[in-house]
Each structure stands twice: as structure tokens, then as C-alpha cells.
C-alpha positions in Angstrom: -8.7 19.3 -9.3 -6.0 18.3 -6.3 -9.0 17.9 -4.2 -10.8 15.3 -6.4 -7.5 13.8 -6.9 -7.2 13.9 -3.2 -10.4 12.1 -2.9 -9.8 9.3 -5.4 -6.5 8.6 -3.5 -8.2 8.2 -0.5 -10.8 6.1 -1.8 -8.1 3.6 -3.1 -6.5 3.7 -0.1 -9.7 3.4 2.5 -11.2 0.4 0.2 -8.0 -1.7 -0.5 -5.4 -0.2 2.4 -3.1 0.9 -0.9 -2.9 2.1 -4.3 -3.1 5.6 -2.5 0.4 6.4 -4.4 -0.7 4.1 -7.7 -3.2 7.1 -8.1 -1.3 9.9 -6.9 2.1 9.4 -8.5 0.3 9.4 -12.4 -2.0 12.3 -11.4 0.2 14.2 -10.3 2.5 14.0 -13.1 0.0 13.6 -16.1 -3.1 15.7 -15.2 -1.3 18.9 -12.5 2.3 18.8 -14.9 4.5 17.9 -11.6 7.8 16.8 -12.5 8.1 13.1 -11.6 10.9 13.0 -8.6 8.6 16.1 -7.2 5.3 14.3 -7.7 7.0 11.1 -5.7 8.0 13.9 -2.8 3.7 15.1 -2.5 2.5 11.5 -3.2 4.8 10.3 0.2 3.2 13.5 2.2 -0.2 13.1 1.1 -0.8 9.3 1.1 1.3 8.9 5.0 -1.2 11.8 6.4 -4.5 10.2 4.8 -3.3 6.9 6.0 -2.6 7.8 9.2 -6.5 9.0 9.2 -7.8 5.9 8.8 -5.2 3.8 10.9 -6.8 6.0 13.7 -10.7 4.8 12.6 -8.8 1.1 12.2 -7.5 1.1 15.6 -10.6 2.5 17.1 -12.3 -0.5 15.7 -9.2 -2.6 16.7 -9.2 -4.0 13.8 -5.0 -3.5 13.7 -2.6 -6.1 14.4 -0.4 -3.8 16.0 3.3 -5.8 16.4 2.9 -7.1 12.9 2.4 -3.4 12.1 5.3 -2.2 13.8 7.7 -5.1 13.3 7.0 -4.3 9.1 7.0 -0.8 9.7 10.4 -0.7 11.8 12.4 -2.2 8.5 10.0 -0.2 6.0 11.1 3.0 8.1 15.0 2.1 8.1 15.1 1.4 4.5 12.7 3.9 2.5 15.7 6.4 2.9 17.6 4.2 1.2 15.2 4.0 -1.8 14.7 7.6 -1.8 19.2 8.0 -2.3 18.7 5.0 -5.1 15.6 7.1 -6.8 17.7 10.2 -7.2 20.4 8.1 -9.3 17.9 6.7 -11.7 16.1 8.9 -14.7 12.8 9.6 -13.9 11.4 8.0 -17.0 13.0 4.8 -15.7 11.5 5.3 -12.5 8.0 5.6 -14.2 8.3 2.9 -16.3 9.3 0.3 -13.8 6.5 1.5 -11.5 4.6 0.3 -13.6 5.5 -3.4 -14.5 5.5 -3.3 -10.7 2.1 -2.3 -10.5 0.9 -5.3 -13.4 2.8 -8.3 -11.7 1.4 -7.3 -8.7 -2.3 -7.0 -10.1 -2.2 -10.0 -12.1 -1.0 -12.3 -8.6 -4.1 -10.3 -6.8 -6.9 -11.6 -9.3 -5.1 -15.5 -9.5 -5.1 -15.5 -5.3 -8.6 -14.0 -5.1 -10.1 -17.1 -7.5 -7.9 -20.1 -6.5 -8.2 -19.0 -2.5 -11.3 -19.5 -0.7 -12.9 -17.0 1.6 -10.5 -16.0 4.6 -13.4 -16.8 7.2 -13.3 -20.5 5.9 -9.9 -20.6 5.8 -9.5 -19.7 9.7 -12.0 -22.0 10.8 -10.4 -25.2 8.9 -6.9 -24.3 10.0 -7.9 -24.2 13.9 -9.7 -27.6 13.4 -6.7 -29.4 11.3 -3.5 -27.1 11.7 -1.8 -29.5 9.1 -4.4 -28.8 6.4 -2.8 -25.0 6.9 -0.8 -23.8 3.7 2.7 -24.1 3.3 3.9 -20.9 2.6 1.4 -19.4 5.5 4.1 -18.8 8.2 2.6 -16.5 10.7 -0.4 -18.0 11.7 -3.5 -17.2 14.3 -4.2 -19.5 17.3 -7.8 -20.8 18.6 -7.6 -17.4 20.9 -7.9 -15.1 17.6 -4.2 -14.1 18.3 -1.6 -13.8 15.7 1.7 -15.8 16.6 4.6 -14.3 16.6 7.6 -17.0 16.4 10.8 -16.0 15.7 10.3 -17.7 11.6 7.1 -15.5 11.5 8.8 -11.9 13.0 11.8 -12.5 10.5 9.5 -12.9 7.6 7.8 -9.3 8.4 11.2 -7.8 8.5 12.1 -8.9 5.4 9.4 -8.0 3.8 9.5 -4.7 5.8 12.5 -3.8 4.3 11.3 -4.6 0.7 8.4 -2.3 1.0 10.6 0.1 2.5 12.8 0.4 -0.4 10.6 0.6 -3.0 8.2 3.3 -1.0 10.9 5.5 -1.4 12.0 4.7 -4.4 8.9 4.9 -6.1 7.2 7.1 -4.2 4.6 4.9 -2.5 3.0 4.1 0.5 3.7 0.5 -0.2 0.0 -0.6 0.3 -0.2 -2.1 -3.3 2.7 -4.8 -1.8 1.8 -4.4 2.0 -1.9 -6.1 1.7 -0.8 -9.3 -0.5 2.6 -9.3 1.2 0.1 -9.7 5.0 -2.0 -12.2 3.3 0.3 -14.3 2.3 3.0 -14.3 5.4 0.1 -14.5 7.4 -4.0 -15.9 7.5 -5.3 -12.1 7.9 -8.4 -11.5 5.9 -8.2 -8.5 3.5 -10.0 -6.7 5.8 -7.7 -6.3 8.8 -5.2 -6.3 6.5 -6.2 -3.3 5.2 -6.2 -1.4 8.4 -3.0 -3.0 9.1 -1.4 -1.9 6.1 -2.7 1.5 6.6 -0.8 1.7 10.0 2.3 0.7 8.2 1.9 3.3 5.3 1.8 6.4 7.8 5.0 5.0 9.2 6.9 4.2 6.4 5.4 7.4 4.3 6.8 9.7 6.8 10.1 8.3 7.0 10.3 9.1 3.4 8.8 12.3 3.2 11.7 13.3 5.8 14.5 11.9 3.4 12.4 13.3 0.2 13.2 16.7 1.8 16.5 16.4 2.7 17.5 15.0 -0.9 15.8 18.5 -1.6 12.8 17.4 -3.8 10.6 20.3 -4.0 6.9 20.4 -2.5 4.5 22.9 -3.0 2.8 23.7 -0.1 -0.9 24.5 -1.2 -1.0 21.2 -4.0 -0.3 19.0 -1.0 -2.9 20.3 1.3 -5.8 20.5 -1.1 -4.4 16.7 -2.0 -4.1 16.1 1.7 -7.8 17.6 2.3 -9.3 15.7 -1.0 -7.8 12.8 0.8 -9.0 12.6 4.0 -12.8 12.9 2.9 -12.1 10.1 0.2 -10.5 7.8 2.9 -13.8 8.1 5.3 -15.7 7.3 2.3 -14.0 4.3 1.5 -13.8 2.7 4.9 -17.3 3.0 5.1 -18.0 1.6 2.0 -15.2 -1.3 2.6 -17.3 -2.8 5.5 -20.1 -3.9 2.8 -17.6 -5.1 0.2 -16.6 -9.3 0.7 -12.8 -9.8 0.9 -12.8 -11.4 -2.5 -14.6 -8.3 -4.5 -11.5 -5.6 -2.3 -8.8 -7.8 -3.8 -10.2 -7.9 -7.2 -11.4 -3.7 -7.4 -7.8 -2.9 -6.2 -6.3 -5.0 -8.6 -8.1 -4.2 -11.9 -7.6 -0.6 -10.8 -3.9 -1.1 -10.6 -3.6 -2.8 -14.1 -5.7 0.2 -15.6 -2.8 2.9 -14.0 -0.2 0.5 -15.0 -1.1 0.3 -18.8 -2.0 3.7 -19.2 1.9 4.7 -18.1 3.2 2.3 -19.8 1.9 3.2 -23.0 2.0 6.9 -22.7 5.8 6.5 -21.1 6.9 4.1 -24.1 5.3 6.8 -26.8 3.1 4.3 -28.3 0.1 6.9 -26.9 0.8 10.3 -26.3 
């Protein structure tokens, strides 16, 4: 069963570039009977080795936007210890609950940005012919080279958002890809797809970070679960990078989302006993 799990996890995170931990967190704790703070501990292991796999297949088909990866990773590594030390102070049933209502608002913006926004080739190709036709609230934005540029507004909006995703991956247990993709898409004009890879890049980063705090705030892992997850993983996130590659941008966004909104319910009804 950990190696199916593992696979599903994968899947999620090779189509979408997140929802690796959306999966693994309620698995974990509903179908192998881990205790919550433990399951967050394997969930951080697991999902920051699988997406390390598939960062490597990204960057082979440089398909990575490397110093928007590593300015968001920098803050998400600085700050998931300090959402690991606030996890340990809140009940675990708090924690699940409000992992949850996470994982809904998130959804629901997904599925409204998918149908009001055009497709992201479109999008490029207008903004490089009128740059003031370019959204607002777009503030890193590609030049007519294919380059992303970096200006000091742009590299201060990846830290902060860096630092958000780096406290709630170790607060919650999660590679932050479920906030990494929409946060990418909307700082910047990357299509799903290399934000994706991107966000896979950042995940390994910022997962390890708190795997390293998880074990010093001594959560316990066992050993065999999170190999046969890590295993069940890394077959699922081959699979889903090659299935991602004949999926449109618009379809990604909308499978990640309605996934997320099926794990959020479900915990939210079991967690508030009106299912059980």
C-alpha cells in the first residue's frame, strides 16, 4: 500500500509540480494509521526526494528557471524550520483542519484563473508586442530573448513569497507545490509547464530543509514506510511527467485543482465528525 501511495504522490506531483504532500499527508494518516505530526515528518522526506527526481528530468530538458528557483527556495529554506517550531505548538487536529481550508481557497482561485486567463502561449506573444497591454499584478516578466527579468521589484516578490511557502511547508508538512505553481504564475508570465519543473526544483530544496528540522524537533520516521513511499514515488513522478507533456496548461491547472478540493472536503468532514 505505501508503494501505491508512493505512486499517486508522485503522479500529483510530476503532472501539477505539487499536491505531492496534499496526497501524502491524508494517506498517511487515514489509510497507514500514522499519527499526524509523524505523517508531516515522511510526507517532507518522501515528496523533497521524488521532487528532486524530476527537477533532474526538468533541468535536463532545461525547462527550469533556475535563479527564480533559488531566489524562492533560499527564503522557503530559511523559514520552513520556523514552521516546523510553530507546528509543534499547535494540536494536530488544528493542523489538519487548516490544511485543509488551505487546500480549498487555493483550489477554488486555480479553476477562476484557468477560465478568465487565456492560454500562457498567447499571453507571451501579446505582451512582447504591447508591453503595456501586460497585467498589472504580473511583476516578473520575460523579455523578447525568452529571458526572465530579474529587477530588484521582481527578486523581492520571490522572496516574499519564498518565505511564505517556507513556513507553511513546515508547518503543514508540504512541499509547497500546491502554492509554489499559482504563486510563479502569477509573480511572473511562466506557463504551467515550466512552472511545474520550477516548482519541483524549489520543493527538493525547501523539503529537505524541513525534513532536517522535522528530525531534530524529534518527529519520528520509520524507515521502511518512507522508502516504499519514496520508491512508489519515483515511478509515479516518471509517469506523470510524461503524461504532463500531452496535457494543455489549462487542463494541469484544472486536474490539480479539483484533486485538491476532493482531499480538502474529505478531511474536513471526517476531521469535523460530520463523517467518520
Amino acid at each position: 500500500m505505501a508503494i501505491i501511495f508512493g505512486v499517486l504522490v508522485g503522479l500529483a506531483l510530476g503532472l501539477t509540480g505539487g499536491g505531492g504532500s496534499i496526497f501524502a499527508v491524508p494517506l498517511l494518516i487515514y489509510a497507514l494509521h500514522v499519527a499526524p505530526r509523524d505523517a508531516v515528518a515522511i510526507s517532507l522526506i518522501a515528496v523533497a526526494v521524488t521532487a528532486a527526481a524530476g527537477a533532474v528530468e526538468g533541468a535536463v530538458r532545461r525547462v527550469i528557471e533556475l535563479r527564480a528557483a533559488a531566489i524562492f527556495a533560499a527564503a522557503g529554506v530559511a523559514c520552513a524550520p520556523v514552521g516546523v517550531w510553530l507546528g509543534n505548538r499547535v494540536p494536530g487536529e488544528v493542523t489538519v483542519v487548516a490544511f485543509a481550508c488551505l487546500m480549498l481557497m487555493v483550489a477554488v482561485r486555480m479553476i477562476i484563473k484557468s477560465y478568465s486567463a487565456p492560454e500562457q502561449a498567447s499571453v507571451i506573444r501579446a505582451r512582447v508586442a504591447d508591453d503595456a497591454a501586460a497585467d498589472a499584478a504580473t511583476v516578473c516578466r520575460y523579455s523578447a530573448d525568452g529571458r526572465l527579468r530579474l529587477t530588484a521589484r521582481c527578486s523581492l516578490a520571490l522572496l516574499g513569497a519564498g518565505v511564505l511557502v517556507g513556513v507553511l511547508s513546515g508547518f503543514f508538512g508540504v512541499g509547497g507545490g500546491f502554492l509554489i505553481v499559482p504563486a510563479l504564475m502569477l509573480i511572473t508570465d511562466m506557463g504551467i509547464h515550466r512552472a511545474v519543473s520550477t516548482s519541483l526544483l524549489v520543493i527538493a530544496l525547501i523539503g529537505l530543509s524541513g525534513v532536517v528540522s522535522a528530525v531534530f524537533a524529534g518527529r519520528h520516521i520509520e524507515p521502511m514506510l518512507t522508502s516504499l513511499f519514496i520508491i512508489g514515488g519515483i515511478v509515479g513522478m516518471g509517469a506523470g511527467r510524461a503524461l504532463a507533456q500531452y496535457l494543455a496548461g489549462r487542463t494541469l491547472q484544472l486536474v490539480f485543482a479539483i484533486g485538491m478540493i476532493v482531499i480538502g472536503t474529505v478531511m474536513l468532514v471526517q476531521r469535523l465528525g460530520w463523517w467518520s
